[in-house]
VEXVOTOR-991989 format. One record per residue (C-alpha): residue number from 1; x, z, y. Coordinates in steps of 0.1 Angstrom, whole numbers. Last residue first. Example, Ala and Ser with C-alpha at 12.3 -4.5 7.8 and 13.67 -1.06 7.14 Angstrom:
<lumros>
+------+-------+-------+-------+
: paba :    px :    pz :    py :
+------+-------+-------+-------+
:    2 :   137 :    71 :   -11 :
:    1 :   123 :    78 :   -45 :
+------+-------+-------+-------+
</lumros>
This chain:
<lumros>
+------+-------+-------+-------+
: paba :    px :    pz :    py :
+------+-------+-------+-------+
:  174 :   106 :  -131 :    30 :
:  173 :   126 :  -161 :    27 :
:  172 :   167 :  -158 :    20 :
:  171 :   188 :  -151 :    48 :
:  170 :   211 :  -182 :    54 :
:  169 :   208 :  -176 :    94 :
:  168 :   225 :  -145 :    95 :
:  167 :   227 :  -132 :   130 :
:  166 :   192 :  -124 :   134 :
:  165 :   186 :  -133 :   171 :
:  164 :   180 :  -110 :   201 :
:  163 :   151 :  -116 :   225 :
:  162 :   148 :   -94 :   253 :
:  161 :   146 :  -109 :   286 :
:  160 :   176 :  -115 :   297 :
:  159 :   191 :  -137 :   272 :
:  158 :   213 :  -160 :   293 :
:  157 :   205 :  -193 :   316 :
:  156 :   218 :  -227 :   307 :
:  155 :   210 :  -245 :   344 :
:  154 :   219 :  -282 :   348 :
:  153 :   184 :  -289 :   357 :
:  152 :   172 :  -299 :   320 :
:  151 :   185 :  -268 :   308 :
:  150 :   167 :  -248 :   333 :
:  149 :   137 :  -264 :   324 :
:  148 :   147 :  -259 :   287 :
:  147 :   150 :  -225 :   292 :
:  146 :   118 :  -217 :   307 :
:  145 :   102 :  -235 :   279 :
:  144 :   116 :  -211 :   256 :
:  143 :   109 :  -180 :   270 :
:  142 :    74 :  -193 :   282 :
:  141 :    65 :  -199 :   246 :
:  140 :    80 :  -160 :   234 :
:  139 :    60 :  -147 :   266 :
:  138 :    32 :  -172 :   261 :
:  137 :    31 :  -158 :   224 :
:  136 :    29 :  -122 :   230 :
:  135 :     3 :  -122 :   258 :
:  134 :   -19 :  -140 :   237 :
:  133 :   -15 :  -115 :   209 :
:  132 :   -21 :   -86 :   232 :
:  131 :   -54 :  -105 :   243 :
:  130 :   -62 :  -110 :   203 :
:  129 :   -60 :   -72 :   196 :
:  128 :   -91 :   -59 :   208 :
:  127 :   -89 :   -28 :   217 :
:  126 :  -114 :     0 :   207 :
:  125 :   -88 :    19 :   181 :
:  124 :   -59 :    19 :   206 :
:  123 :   -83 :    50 :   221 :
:  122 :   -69 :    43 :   252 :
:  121 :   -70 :    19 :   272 :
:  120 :   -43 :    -9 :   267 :
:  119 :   -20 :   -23 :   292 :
:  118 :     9 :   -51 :   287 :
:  117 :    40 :   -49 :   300 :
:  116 :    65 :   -80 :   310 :
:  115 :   103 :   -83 :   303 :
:  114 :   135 :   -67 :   304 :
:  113 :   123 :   -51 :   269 :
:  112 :    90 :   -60 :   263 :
:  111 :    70 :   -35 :   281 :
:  110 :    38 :   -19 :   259 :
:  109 :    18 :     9 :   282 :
:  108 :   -11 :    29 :   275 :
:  107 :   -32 :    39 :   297 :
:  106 :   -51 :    74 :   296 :
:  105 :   -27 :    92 :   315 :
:  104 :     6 :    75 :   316 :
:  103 :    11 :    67 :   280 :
:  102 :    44 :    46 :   265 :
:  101 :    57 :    20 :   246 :
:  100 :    89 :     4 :   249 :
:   99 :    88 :   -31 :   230 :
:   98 :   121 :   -49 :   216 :
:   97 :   113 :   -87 :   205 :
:   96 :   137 :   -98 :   182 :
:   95 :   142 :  -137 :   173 :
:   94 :   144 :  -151 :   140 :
:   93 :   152 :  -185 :   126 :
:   92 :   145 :  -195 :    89 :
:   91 :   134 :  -229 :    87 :
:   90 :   103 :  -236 :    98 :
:   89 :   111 :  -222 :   131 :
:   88 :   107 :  -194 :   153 :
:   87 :   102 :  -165 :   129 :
:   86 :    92 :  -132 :   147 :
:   85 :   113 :   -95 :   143 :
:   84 :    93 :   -68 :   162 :
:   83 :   115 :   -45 :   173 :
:   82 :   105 :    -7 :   185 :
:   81 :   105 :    17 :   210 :
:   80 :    94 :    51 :   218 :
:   79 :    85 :    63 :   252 :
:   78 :    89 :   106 :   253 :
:   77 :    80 :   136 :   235 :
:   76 :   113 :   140 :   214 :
:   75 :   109 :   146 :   173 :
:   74 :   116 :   179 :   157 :
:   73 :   117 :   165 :   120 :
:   72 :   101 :   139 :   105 :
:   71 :    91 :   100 :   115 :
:   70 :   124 :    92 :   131 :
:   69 :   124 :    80 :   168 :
:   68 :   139 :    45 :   181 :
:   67 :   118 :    28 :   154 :
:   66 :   128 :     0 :   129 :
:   65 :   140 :    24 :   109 :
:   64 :   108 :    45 :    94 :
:   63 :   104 :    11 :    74 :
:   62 :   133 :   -17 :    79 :
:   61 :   106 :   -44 :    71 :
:   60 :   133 :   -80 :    65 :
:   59 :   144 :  -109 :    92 :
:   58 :   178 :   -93 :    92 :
:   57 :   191 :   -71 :   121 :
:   56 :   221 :   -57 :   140 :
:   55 :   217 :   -33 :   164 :
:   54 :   183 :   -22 :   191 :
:   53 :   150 :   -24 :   185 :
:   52 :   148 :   -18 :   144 :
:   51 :   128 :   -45 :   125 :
:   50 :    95 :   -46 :   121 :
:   49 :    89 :   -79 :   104 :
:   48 :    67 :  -110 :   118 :
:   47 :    66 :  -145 :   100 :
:   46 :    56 :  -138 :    67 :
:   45 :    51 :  -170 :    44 :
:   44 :    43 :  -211 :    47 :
:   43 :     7 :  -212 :    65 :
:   42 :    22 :  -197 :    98 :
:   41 :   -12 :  -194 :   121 :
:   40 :     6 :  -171 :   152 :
:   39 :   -23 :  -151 :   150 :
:   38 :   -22 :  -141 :   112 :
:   37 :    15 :  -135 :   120 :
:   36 :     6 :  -112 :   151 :
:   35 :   -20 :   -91 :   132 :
:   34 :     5 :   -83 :   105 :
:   33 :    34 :   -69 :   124 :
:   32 :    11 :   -66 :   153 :
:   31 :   -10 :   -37 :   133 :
:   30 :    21 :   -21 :   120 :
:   29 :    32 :   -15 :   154 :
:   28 :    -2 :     0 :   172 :
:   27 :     1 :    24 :   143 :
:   26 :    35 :    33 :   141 :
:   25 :    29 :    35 :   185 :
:   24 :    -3 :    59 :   179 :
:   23 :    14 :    81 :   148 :
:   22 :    46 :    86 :   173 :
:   21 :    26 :    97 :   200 :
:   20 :     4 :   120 :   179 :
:   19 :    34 :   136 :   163 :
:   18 :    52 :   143 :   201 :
:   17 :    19 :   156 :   207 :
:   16 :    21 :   181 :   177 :
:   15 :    60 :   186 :   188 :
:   14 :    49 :   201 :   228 :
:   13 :    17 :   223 :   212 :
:   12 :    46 :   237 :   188 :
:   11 :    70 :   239 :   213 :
:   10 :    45 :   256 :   237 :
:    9 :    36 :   281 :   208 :
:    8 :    72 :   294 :   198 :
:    7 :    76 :   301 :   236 :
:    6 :    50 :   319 :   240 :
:    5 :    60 :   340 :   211 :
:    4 :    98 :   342 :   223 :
:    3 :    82 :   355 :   254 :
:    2 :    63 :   384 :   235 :
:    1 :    25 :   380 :   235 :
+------+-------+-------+-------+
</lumros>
């Protein structure tokens, strides 16, 4: 075998993982885009989108977009993140969650950005969702509360944990 041979075939081995990463965080994401709304109880519409993890957003599915890593073409072997756009109010208030998910051996790994991680096994398949959802809401709860403590004690505190807000608050319903 020639070196450019060996070559071709560790790329190829190297980009068919790269596919298998991508295809296990599209489909841990999709999942929590609908699981997490059925969770969350909202009786009056969508209340999760994907949304992309970093930039401007609108409370809308961006598709292939909402991922740091296209779906085609030589992709990077590497953590991939995405948003995950959820209402906070009955009116039309948004917040982004930005998730980095990775695999170290057979764990794999879901940090909210500047913010906590959350452990699956792998397969994804076997997990039951409804701990992840837990964990979810008491870090969007715990967000909030924590800042109206600090509020409350003369304390405003910043964004540090990784929620961004959709900018245009007129943005029709979903």
């Amino acid at each position: 075998m020639s070196r450019f041979d060996k070559l071709i075939e560790t790329v190829e081995t190297y980009q068919a993982l790269a596919a298998e990463n991508y295809d296990r965080i599209r489909l841990l994401a999709g999942e929590v885009r609908s699981g997490f709304c059925d969770y969350l109880g909202s009786g009056d519409g969508v209340c999760v989108h994907l949304v992309p993890p970093t930039g401007q957003f609108e409370p809308r599915e961006y598709g292939d977009k909402a991922f740091s890593l296209p779906p085609r073409g030589f992709r990077l072997l590497g953590p991939i993140s995405f948003g995950l756009a959820v209402r906070v109010s009955r009116e039309q208030d948004w917040l982004r969650l930005t998730m980095e998910c990775r695999k170290i051996g057979e764990t794999f790994i879901v940090q909210i950005e500047d913010g906590s991680e959350y452990e699956f096994r792998l397969p994804l398949t076997d997990a039951d969702p409804q701990p992840f959802y837990d964990h979810l809401y008491n870090h969007i709860l715990l967000w909030f509360a924590g800042r109206i403590e600090r509020y409350k004690d003369g304390d405003y505190g910043t964004r540090e944990i990784g929620f961004d807000f959709a900018d245009d608050i007129n943005v029709r319903q979903a």
